[in-house]
C-alpha positions in Angstrom: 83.6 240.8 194.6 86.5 239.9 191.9 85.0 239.0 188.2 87.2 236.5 186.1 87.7 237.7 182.6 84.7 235.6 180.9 82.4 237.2 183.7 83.1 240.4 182.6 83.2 240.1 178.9 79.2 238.9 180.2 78.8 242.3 181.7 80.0 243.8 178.7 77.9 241.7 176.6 74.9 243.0 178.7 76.0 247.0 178.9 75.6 246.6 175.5 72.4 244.7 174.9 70.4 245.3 178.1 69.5 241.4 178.0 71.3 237.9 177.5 70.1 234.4 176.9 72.0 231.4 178.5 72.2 229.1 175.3 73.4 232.1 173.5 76.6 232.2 176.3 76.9 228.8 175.8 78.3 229.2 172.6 79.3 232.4 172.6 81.5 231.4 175.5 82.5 227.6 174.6 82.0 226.5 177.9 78.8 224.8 179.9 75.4 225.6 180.5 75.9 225.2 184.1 79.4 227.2 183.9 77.2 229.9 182.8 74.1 230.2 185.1 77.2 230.3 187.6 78.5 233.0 186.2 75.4 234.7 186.2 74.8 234.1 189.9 77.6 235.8 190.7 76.8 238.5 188.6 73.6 238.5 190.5 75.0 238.2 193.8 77.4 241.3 193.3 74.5 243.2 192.3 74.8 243.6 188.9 72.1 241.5 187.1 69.1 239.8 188.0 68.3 236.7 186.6 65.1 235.8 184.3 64.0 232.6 182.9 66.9 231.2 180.5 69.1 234.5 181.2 69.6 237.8 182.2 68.9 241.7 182.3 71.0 244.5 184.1 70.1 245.0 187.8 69.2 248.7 187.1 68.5 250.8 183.8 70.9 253.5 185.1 73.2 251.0 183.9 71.8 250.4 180.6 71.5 253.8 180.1 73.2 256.3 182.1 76.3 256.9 183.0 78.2 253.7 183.8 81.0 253.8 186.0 81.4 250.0 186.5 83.3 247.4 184.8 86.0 248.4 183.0 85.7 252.3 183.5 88.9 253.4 183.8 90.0 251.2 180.8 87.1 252.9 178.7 88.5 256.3 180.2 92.1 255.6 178.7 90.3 254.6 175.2 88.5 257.4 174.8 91.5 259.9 175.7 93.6 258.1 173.0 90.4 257.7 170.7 90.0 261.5 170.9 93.8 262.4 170.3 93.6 260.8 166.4 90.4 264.0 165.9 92.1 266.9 164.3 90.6 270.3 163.5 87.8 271.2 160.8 87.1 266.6 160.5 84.1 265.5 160.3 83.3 262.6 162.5 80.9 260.1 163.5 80.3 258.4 167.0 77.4 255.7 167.6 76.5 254.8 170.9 78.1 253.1 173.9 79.8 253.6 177.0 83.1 253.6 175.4 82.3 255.6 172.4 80.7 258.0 175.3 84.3 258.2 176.1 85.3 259.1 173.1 83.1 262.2 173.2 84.0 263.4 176.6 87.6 263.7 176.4 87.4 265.6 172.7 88.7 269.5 173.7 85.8 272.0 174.1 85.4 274.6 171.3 87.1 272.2 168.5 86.1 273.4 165.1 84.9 269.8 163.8 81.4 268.6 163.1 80.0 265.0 165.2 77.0 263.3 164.2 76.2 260.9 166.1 72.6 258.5 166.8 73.3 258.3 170.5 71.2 260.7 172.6 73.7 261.0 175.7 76.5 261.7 173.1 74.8 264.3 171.7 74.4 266.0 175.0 78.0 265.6 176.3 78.9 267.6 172.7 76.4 270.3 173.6 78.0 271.0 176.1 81.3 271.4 174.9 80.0 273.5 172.3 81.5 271.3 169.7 78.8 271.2 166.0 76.5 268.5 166.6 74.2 266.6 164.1 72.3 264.2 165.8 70.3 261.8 163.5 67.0 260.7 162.8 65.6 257.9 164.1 63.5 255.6 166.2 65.1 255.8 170.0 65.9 252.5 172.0 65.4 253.1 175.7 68.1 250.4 176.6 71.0 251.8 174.4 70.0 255.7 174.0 70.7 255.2 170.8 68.5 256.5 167.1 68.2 253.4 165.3 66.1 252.2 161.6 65.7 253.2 157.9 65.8 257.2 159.2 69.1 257.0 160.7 70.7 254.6 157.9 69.1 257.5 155.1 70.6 260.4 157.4 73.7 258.8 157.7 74.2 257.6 153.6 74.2 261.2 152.9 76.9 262.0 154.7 80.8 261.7 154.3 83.0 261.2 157.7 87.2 261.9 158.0 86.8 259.2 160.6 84.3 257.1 162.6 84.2 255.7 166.2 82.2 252.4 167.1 82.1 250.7 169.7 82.1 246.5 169.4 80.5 243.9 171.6 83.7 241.9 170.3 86.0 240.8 167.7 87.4 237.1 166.5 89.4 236.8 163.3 86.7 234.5 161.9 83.6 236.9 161.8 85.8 240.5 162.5 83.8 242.7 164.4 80.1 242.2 165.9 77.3 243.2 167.5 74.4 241.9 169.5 71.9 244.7 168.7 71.0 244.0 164.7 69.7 247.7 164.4 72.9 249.0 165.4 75.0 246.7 163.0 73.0 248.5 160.2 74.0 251.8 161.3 77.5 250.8 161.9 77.7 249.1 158.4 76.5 252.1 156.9 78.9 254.5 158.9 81.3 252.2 157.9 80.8 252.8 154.1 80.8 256.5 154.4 83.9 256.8 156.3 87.5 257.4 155.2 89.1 256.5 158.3 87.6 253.3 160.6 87.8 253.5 164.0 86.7 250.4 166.5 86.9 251.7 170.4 86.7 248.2 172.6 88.1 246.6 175.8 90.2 244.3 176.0 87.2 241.5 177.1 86.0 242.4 173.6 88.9 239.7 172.2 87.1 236.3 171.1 83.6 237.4 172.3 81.1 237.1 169.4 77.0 238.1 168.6 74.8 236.9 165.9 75.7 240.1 163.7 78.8 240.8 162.3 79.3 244.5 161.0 83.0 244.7 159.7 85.1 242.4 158.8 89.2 243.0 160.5 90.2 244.4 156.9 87.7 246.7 157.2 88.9 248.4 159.9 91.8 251.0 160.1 92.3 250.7 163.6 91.3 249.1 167.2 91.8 251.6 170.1 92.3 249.0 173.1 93.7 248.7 176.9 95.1 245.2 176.1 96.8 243.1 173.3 95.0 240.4 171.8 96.3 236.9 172.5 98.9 235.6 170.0 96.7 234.2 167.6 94.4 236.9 167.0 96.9 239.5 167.1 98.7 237.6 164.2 95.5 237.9 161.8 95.3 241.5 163.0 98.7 241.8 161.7 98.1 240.0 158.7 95.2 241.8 157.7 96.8 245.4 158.3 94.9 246.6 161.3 96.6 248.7 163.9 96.3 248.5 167.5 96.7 251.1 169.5 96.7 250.6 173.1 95.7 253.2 175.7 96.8 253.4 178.8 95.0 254.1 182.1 96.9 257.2 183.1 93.9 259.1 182.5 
């Protein structure tokens, strides 16, 4: 079953929170009530979410959670392998969580000599394994992210001081820059954000005009967007005012 482009920027949206709310589409969205509960039904139908008084929740936590090889993958696969290319030797980096930023960490080269830190769990495990230094911080864990989140993280993380960062983005407008529907995770992003030298925001292209409550970085903020599409005209141009690159992988993975 073919998604349109607003049905999967919803998936996204719910990949990255575990749970939506209809109103909240409504406006994140611009279009009906009834536009959305259709688009949810569909979602539904094709097995991807099931349906709960005034929204939604992913059909399965191995989604949430685990290792998603849905919408989008081979996009997310391209972004990581470009993300991973800007890491040179003896940096020190940060990666929050995500199924993109998971990206990120599986196509770094084994044995590098740099050190991650990174609050998501699964990250932490793929760099393990690749015998790449790992500091995984503090934290109080939530189940539908894998992710270390609250006053231990931020304190972990304020001590530190990155080369460059990679976060992931539930999306980006030129309005309110770049957001997040998780408020946790905008606080460690913010905070990642300030210790880093180098800015790094990994995100789809159904990330463009999509927007959450909390808004984490504004588009100066950011050095560079690591996408598999361009923008649409008018948000490219204040991307281009405001100095941020785009870098656009491709899915020759």
């Amino acid at each position: 079953m073919s998604l349109n482009e607003r049905q999967q920027q919803l998936l996204g949206l719910l990949e990255s929170s575990g749970e939506v709310k209809v109103a909240g589409l409504k406006e994140t969205f611009g279009v009906t009530e009834m536009t959305i509960r259709r688009d949810l039904e569909k979602l539904e139908l094709a097995g991807y979410v099931k349906r709960t008084f005034g929204g939604a929740i992913l059909a399965s936590k191995d989604i949430a959670i685990g290792d998603r090889t849905g919408v989008m993958a081979e996009e997310k696969q391209a972004i990581g392998k470009a993300a991973a290319a800007l890491v040179r030797e003896n940096d020190a980096i940060f990666i929050d969580g995500g199924t993109t930023t998971l990206q990120v960490a599986r196509h770094l080269k084994a044995d590098m000599n740099i050190t991650v830190v990174t609050n998501a769990l699964n990250i932490a495990m793929e760099l393990l394994e690749k015998r790449i230094t790992t500091v995984v911080t503090g934290g109080m864990a939530l189940e539908a992210t894998s992710t270390l989140v609250g006053p231990g993280t931020l304190e972990t993380i304020g001590k530190m001081a990155f080369d460059r960062i990679f976060l992931g983005a539930t999306g980006l407008t030129a309005k309110h820059g770049f957001c997040n529907s998780n408020m946790y995770e905008a606080e460690i992003k913010r905070m990642a954000i300030a210790q880093a030298s180098e800015v790094n925001i990994v995100a789809d292209h159904t990330k463009y005009g999509a927007k959450e409550l909390f808004s984490f970085a504004g588009i100066t903020d950011v050095r560079r967007v690591i996408s598999s599409r361009l923008p649409d005209e008018k948000l490219m141009q204040a991307c281009k005012e405001s100095g941020l690159e785009l870098l656009i992988a491709h899915d020759n993975v």
